[in-house]
N, C-alpha and C positions, 0 to 999 in steps of 0.2 A: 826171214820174217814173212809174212803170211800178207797178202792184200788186206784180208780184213785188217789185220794187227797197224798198216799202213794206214790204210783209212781212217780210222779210230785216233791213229795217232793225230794224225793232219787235219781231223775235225775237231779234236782238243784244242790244238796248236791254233785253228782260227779262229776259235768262240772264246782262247783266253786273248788273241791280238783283238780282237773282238771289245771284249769287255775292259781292254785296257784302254783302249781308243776310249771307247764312250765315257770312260769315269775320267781319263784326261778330258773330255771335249766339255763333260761337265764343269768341272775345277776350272779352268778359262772363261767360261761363258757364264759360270754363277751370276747372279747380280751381289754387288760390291756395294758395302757403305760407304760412299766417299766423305761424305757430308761428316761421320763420326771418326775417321781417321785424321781429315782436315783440322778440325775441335781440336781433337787429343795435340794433333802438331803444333798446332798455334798457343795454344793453354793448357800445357799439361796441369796446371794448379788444382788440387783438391779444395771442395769447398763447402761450407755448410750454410743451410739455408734454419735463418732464427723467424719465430714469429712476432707479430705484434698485433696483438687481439683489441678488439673494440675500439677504435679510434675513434668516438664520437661525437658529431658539432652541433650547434644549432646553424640550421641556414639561415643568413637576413632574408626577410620578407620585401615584398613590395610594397610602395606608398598604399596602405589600407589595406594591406590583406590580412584576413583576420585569423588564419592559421599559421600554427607554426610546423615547419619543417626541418626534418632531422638526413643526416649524413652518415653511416656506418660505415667504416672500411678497417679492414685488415689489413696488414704487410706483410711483408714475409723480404726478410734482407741476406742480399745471395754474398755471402763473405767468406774469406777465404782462409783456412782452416787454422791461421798462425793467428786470426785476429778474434776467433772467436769467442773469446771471452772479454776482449774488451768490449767488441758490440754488444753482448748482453747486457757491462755493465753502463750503456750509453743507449739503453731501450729508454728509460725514463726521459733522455733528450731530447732521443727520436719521437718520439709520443707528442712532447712538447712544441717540435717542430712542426711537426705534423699536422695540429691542431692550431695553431695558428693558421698555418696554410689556407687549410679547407676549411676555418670560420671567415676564410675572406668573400666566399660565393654566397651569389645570392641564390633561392632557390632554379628561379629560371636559367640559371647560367649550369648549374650544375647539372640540372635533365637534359642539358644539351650535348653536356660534355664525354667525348671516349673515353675508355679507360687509357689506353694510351696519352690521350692529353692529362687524366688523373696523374702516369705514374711519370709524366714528362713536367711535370708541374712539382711533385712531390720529390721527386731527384735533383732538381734546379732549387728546391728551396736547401736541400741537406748540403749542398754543393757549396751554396751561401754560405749557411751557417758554420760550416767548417770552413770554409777559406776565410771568415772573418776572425772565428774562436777555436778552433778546437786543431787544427793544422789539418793533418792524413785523415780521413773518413775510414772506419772500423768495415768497412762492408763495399763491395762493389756498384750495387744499384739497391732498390726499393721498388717490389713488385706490388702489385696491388693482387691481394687474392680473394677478398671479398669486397661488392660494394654495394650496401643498399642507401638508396635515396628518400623517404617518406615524408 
């Protein structure tokens, strides 16, 4: 065998130990979604998310104010795939619920309010109304995905 034919050989031999290194050092060092493996382990459950369009109140007013003000809010209910058609057919409840809720604010209360305090209010009432009537709730939580105030 010839130097050159050695060399050649040995310069292959290190640009593949080379290249094998670096695509190991990549695959270990990748950044990793823990956050989405975590999920997956804790609640494998498939689930589907229903709407509920136009949910809308009159606000009470203040002693003499001589406007009225209005509330719009969507939902959107994250429920899990075995129950999904009995939450569709328990939109009409939910609505129901709903609206009671949020014709209890006045309007000052409501411009002040997060939506988190919206969708923490709105799951404390479904929670009610099912532990009083209806047994198991069809759905997991009650998101708010639209809200206008005017």
């Amino acid at each position: 065998m010839s130097k050159l034919t050695r060399t050649l050989l040995l310069a292959g031999a290190l640009l593949l130990t080379a290249g094998i290194s670096a695509g190991a050092a990549w695959w270990t060092l990748r950044p990793q979604d823990k956050g989405a493996e975590a999920t997956a382990a804790v609640d494998p459950q498939e689930y589907r998310y229903i709407n509920l369009e136009k949910v809308i109140v009159m606000l009470r007013g203040g002693a003499g104010e001589p406007m009225s003000h209005y509330l719009a809010m969507d939902l959107v209910f994250k429920t899990p795939l075995k129950s999904e058609k009995s939450a569709k057919e328990h939109l009409p409840l939910l609505r129901s619920v709903a609206v009671m809720e949020l014709s209890r604010y006045t309007h000052e209360k409501a411009s002040t309010m997060t939506l988190e305090e919206f969708a923490a209010n709105i799951n404390r009432a479904f929670n009610d109304r099912y532990a009083r009537e209806h047994g198991e709730k069809p759905f997991v939580e009650a998101m708010v995905s639209k809200l206008i105030i005017e």
